[in-house]
C-alpha positions in Angstrom: 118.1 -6.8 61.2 119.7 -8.2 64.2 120.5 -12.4 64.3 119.1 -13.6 67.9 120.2 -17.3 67.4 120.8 -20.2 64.4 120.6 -23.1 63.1 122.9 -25.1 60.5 122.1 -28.4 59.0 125.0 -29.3 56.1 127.4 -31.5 54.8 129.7 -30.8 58.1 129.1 -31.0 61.5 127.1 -27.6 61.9 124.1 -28.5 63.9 125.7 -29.4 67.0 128.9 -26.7 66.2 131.4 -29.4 66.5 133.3 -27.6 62.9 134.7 -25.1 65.4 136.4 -27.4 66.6 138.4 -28.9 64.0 135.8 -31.8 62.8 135.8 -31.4 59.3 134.4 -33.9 56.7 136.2 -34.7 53.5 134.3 -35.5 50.2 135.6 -36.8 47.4 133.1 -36.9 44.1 130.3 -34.2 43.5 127.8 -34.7 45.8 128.3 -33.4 49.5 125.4 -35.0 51.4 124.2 -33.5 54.8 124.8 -34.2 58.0 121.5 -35.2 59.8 120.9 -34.8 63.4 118.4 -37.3 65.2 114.9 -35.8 64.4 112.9 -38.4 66.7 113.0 -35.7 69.6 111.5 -33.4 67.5 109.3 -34.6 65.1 106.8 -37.6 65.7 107.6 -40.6 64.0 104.7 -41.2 62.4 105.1 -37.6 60.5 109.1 -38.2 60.4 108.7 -41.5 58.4 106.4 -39.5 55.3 108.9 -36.9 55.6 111.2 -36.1 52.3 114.5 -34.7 52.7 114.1 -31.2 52.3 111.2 -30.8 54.6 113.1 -32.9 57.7 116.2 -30.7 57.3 114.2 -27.6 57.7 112.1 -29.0 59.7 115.1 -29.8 61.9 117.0 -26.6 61.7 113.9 -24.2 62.3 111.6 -26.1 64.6 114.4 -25.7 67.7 114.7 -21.9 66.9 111.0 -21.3 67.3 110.3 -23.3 70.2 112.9 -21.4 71.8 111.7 -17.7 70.5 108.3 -18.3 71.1 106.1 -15.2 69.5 107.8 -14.8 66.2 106.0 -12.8 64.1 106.1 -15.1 61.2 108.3 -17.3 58.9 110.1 -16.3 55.8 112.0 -19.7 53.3 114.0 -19.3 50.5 114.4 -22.1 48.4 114.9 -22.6 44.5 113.2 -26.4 44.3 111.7 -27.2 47.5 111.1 -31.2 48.1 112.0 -31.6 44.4 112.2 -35.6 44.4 109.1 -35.6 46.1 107.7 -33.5 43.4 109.3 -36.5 40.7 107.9 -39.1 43.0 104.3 -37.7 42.5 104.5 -37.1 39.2 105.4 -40.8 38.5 102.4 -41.8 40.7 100.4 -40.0 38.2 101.6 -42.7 35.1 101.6 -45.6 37.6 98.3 -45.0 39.1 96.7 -44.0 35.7 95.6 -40.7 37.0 93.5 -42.7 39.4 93.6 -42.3 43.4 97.0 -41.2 44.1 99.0 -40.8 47.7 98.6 -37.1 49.3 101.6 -37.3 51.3 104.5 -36.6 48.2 102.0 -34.2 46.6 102.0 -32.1 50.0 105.6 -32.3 50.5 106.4 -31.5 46.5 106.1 -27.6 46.8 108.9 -24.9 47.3 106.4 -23.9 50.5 105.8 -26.9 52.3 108.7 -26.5 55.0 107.2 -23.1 55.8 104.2 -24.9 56.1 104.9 -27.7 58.1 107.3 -25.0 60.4 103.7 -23.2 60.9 101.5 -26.0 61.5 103.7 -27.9 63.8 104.5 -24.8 66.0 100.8 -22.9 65.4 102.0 -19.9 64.3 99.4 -18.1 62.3 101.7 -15.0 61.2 103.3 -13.8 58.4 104.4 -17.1 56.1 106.0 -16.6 52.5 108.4 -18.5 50.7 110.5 -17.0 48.0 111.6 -19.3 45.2 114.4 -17.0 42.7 116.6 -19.5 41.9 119.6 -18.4 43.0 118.7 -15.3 44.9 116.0 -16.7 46.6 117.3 -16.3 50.0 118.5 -13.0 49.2 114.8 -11.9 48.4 113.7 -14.0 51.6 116.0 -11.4 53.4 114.7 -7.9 51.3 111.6 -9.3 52.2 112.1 -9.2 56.0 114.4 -6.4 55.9 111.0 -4.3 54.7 108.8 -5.7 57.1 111.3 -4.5 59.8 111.6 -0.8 58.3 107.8 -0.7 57.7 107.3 -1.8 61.7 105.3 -4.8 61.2 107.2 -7.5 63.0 109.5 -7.3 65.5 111.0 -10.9 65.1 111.2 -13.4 62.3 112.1 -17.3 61.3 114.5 -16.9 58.1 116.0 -19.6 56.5 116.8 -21.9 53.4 116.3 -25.3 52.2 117.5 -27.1 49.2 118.0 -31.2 48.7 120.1 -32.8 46.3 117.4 -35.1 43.9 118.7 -37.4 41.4 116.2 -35.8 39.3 117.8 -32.0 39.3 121.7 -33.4 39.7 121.4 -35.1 36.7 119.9 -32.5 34.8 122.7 -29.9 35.7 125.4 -32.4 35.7 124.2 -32.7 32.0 124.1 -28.8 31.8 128.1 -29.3 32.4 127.7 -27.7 35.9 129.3 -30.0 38.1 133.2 -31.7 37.5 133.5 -34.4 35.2 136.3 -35.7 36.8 136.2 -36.4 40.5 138.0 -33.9 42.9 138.5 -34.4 46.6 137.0 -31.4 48.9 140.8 -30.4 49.8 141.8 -29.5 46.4 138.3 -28.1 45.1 139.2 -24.6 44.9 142.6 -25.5 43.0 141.3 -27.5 40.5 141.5 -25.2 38.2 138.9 -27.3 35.6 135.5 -26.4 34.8 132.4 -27.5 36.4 132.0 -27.3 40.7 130.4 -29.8 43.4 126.8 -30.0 44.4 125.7 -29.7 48.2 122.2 -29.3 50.1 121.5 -28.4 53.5 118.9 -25.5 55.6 120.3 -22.5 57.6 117.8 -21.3 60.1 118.1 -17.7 61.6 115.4 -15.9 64.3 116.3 -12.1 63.3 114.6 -9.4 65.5 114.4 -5.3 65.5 116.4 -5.3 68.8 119.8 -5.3 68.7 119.5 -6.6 72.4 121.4 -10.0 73.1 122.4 -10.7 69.3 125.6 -12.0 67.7 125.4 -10.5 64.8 123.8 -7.5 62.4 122.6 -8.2 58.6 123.0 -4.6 58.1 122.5 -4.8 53.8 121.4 -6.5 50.6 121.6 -6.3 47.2 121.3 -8.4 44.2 122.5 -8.2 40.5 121.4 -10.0 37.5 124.0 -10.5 34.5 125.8 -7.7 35.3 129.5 -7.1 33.1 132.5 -7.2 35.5 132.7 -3.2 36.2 129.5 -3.7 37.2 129.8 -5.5 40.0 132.6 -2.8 40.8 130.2 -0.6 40.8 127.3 -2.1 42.3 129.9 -3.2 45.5 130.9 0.4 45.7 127.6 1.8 46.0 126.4 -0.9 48.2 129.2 0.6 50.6 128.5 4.1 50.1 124.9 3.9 50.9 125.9 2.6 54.0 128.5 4.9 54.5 131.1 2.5 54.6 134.6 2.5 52.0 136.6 -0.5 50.9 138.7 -0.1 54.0 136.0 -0.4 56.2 135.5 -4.6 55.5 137.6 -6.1 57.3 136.9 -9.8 55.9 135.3 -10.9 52.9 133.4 -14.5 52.6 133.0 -15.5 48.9 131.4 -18.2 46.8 134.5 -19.8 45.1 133.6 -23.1 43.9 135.9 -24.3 42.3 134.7 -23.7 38.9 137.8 -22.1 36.3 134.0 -20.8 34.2 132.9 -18.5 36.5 135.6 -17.8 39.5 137.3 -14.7 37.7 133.9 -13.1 39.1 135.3 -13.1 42.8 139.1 -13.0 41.7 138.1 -9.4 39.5 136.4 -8.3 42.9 138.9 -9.3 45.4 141.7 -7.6 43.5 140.2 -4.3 42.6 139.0 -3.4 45.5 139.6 -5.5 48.5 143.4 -6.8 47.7 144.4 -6.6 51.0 141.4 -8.0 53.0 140.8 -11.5 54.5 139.1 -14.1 52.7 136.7 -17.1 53.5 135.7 -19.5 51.5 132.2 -22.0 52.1 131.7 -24.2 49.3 134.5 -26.3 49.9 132.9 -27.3 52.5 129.3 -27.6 51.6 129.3 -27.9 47.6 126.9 -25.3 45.6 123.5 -24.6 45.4 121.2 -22.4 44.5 120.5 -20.3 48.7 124.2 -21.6 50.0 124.4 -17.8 50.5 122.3 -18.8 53.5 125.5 -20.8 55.1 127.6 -17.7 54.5 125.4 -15.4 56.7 125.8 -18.9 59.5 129.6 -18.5 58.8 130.2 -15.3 58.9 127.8 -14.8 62.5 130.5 -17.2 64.3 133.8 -15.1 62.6 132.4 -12.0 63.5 131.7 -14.0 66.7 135.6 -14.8 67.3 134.7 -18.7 66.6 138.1 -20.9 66.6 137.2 -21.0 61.6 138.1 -24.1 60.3 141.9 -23.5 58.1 139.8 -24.8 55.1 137.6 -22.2 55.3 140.0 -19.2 56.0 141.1 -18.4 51.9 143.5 -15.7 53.2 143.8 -14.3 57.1 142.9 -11.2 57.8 144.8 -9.0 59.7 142.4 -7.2 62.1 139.6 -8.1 64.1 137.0 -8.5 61.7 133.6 -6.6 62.5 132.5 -5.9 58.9 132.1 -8.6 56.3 130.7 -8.2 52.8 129.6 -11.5 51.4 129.5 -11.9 48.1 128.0 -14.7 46.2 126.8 -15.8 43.1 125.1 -18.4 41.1 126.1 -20.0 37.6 127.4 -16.4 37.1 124.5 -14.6 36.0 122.7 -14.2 40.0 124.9 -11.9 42.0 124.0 -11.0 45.4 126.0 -9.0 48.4 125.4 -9.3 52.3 127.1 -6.8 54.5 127.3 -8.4 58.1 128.5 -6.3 61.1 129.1 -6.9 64.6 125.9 -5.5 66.8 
């Protein structure tokens, strides 16, 4: 699968690509909010104004992409919660109204597949429309999933993205679950803190992906995914995921992990990086955008513009490589029981 253009709505200044050059935002606390751009030119206001948060920002990131690559042959989300606190907000209705006549609007925007949806409707693209909700492989299965429907020959161009908001509702619950810091941490020491617990972030990566290698910036060449694996294997598994594309630890020149910040679960990436790829470049992404459940998606952004030759921000850059980078195994995982690996190479 080749990457023809994207799209980046986060908590830095990704949507008009102003992070490559050197404006980065600091947070201090645990929640890194997203950057907005000015939907008005986009969406009509009187569909903007109902919209919850997680369907504007994908709404945002994809509609650009396929009003630019007209034809796609459908559109593929990945998303754990969806328009959660839309979802809470219609729930209530149902106590406040007494089960009586309640309002459509945060019922329709409350499931995991209403920015696919509303990307469809708004664009009249009749085609291919799936959303994949795994928690945190869902955009990993939202990429298997085009990945076959490439190899099979039934599309030659897709919409692939992610989308995940940050609800009072869900933060709560997993601040609760102990999964974010107890004390607060600025975003320049995250990684260092050394404490348990990590930061939480939202935002939607958008990618048109296409059979043809013709005029694109980057190749998604693999995936894989792992569920609570034991340490050697994910050794394992990361060896074989080379071998069967007949690639050796010396062949990544780069790798971009999920460190987060979180003393629990970072040994994951540490036990990785040492074994096998002691030598290599590392970046780092949740520094920059906090954790959630598809921030895998943002890795695949990042790594497009490295492999690229894009000026990387020094808070992203974990440890400089030493070559020019065209392979990059990403490698990610969630609460440390959802593992999944991307290999990226330059097309």
């Amino acid at each position: 699968m080749f990457i023809r253009d994207l799209s980046s709505i986060s908590p830095q200044y990704t949507y008009n690509n102003k992070i490559f050059e050197n404006e980065i935002k600091f947070y201090s606390g645990n929640r890194y909010l997203a950057i907005e751009p000015d939907y008005k030119n986009m969406i009509p206001l009187s569909l903007l104004r109902r919209m919850g948060k997680a369907v504007r920002m994908g709404i945002g990131a994809g509609l650009p992409l396929i009003k630019k690559h007209p034809g796609l042959g459908g559109i593929i989300i990945g998303t754990a919660n969806g328009g959660l606190e839309d979802c809470i907000k219609f729930l209530n209705q149902i106590i406040s109204y007494n089960e009586g006549s309640l309002t459509p609007t945060n019922f329709v925007q409350s499931t995991p597949n209403s920015v696919a949806g509303h990307l469809a409707l708004m664009s009249n693209n009749t085609k291919y429309n799936t959303t994949h909700v795994h928690k945190g492989l869902a955009f990993e299965s939202s990429l298997l999933d085009a990945k076959l429907l490439f190899e099979q020959d039934e599309v030659k161009s897709l919409l692939v993205g992610n989308v995940e908001e940050i609800s009072d509702y869900n933060y709560n619950i997993d601040y609760l679950a102990g999964l974010f810091k107890e004390k607060e941490v600025d975003s320049k020491s995250l990684l260092n803190s050394n404490t348990k617990g990590t930061v939480c972030g939202e935002g939607s990566a958008m990618f048109v992906l296409e059979s043809s290698p013709a005029n694109s910036l980057a190749e998604i060449k693999d995936i894989d995914q792992i569920c609570f694996p034991t340490e050697s294997e994910i050794i394992e598994k990361t060896k074989h995921f080379l071998d069967r594309n007949n690639l050796t630890e010396s062949d990544i020149d780069a790798l971009v992990l999920g460190l987060n910040g979180d003393n629990r679960t970072g040994f994951w990436y540490n036990n990785l990086n040492k074994k096998l790829f002691k030598n290599h470049g590392v970046f780092t992404f949740k520094n920059l955008i906090g954790e959630y459940t598809t921030a895998s998606a943002f890795a695949i952004w990042l790594s497009a513009h490295i492999i690229q030759g894009y000026k990387i921000p020094e808070e992203a850059v974990y440890k400089k490589p030493q070559s020019e980078i065209n392979n990059i195994l990403i490698y990610n995982h969630y609460e440390g029981s959802q593992h999944g690996f991307i290999l990226m190479c330059k097309s």
